[in-house]
C-alpha positions as CSV (number, residue, x, y, z in Angstrom):
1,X,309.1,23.6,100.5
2,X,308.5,26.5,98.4
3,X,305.6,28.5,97.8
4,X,303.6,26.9,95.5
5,X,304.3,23.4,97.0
6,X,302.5,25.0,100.6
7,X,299.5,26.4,98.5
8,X,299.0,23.0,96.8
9,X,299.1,21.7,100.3
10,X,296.9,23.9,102.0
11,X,294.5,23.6,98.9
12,X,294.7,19.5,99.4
13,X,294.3,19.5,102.7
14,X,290.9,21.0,102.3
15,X,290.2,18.7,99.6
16,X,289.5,22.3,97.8
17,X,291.5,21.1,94.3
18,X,288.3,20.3,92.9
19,X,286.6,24.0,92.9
20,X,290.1,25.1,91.7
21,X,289.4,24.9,87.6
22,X,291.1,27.4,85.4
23,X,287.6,29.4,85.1
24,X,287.5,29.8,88.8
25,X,291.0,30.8,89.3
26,X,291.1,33.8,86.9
27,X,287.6,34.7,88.4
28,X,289.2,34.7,91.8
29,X,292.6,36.5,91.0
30,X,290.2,39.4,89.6
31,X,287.7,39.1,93.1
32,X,291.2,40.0,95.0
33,X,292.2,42.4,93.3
34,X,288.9,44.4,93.5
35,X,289.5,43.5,96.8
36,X,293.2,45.2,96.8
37,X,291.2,48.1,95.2
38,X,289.1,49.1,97.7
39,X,291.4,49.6,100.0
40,X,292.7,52.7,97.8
41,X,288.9,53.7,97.3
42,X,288.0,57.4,98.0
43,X,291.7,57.5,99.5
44,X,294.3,59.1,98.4
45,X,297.8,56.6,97.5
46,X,299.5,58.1,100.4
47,X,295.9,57.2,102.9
48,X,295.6,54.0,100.7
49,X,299.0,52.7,101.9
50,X,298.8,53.3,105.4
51,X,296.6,50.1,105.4
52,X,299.9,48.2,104.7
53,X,298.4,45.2,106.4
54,X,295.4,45.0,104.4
55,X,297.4,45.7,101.2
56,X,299.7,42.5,102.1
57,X,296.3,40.1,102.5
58,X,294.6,41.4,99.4
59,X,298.2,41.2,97.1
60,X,299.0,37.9,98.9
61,X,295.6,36.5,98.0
62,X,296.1,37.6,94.1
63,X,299.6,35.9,93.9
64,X,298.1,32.7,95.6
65,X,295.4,32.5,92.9
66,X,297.7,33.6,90.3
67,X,300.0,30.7,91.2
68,X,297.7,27.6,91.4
69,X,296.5,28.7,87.8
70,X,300.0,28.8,86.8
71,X,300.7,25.4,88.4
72,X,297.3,23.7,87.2
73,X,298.4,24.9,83.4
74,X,302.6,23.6,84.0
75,X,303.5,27.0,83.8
76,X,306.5,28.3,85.6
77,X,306.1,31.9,86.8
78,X,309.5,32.7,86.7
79,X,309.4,31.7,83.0
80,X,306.4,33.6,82.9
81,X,307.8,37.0,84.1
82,X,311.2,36.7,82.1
83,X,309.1,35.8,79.0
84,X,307.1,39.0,79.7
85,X,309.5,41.3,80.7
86,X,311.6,40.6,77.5
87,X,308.3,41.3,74.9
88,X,308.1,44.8,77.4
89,X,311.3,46.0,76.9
90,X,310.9,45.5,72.9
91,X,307.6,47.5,73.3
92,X,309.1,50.4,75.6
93,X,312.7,50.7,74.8
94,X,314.4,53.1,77.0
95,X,315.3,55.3,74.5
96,X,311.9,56.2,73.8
97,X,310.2,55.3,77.2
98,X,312.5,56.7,80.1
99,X,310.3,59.2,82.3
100,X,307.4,58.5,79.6
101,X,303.7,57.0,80.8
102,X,302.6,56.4,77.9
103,X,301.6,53.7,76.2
104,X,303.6,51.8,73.3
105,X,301.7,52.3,70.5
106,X,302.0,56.2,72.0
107,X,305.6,56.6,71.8
C-alpha cells in the first residue's frame, strides 16, 4: 500500500473525507507549516534542528495534507515535482544560478 493509499485510509476510517474539501486542505498545509516554523522561532538553524523529532511531525503533517489535495484534484505528485522542477531549471539555469540566491528575474 503506498502512502497516499494509508492516508486515504486513515482519513476513511474516521469518516473524516467530508471536512477534507480543497479549501480546507490548503488551509491546513499552511497551519503545519506555521507549525514547522515555530520550531525554528527565536532559534537559531543549528538550535532549530536539534528538535529533529518535532521537525519530522510538523514536515510529515504538511506532506499528508499536501497529498490528499493532490489526490482529491487526480493529481500525481510525482508528475507534479517533475513538471516543476523542469519550469525551475528554465528559470535558474546553471550557468547563471550556480552559487547564486537570487531570484530569477535577479539573474
Amino acid at each position: 500500500m503506498n502512502s497516499i493509499d494509508r492516508v486515504n485510509q486513515f482519513r476513511d476510517e474516521r469518516n473524516w473525507r467530508q471536512f477534507h474539501n480543497e479549501k480546507d486542505l490548503a488551509l491546513s498545509i499552511t497551519l503545519e507549516a506555521s507549525e514547522l516554523l515555530e520550531v525554528f522561532q527565536w532559534k537559531t538553524a543549528e538550535e532549530g534542528i536539534k528538535d529533529i523529532e518535532q521537525i519530522k511531525d510538523e514536515l510529515a503533517d504538511v506532506l499528508i495534507y499536501s497529498y490528499m489535495l493532490a489526490d482529491n484534484l487526480n493529481l500525481d505528485i510525482d508528475e507534479l515535482i517533475e513538471r516543476k522542477l523542469i519550469k525551475n531549471n528554465e528559470k535558474y539555469p546553471v550557468a547563471k544560478s550556480k552559487d547564486k540566491k537570487d531570484k530569477y528575474t535577479e539573474l
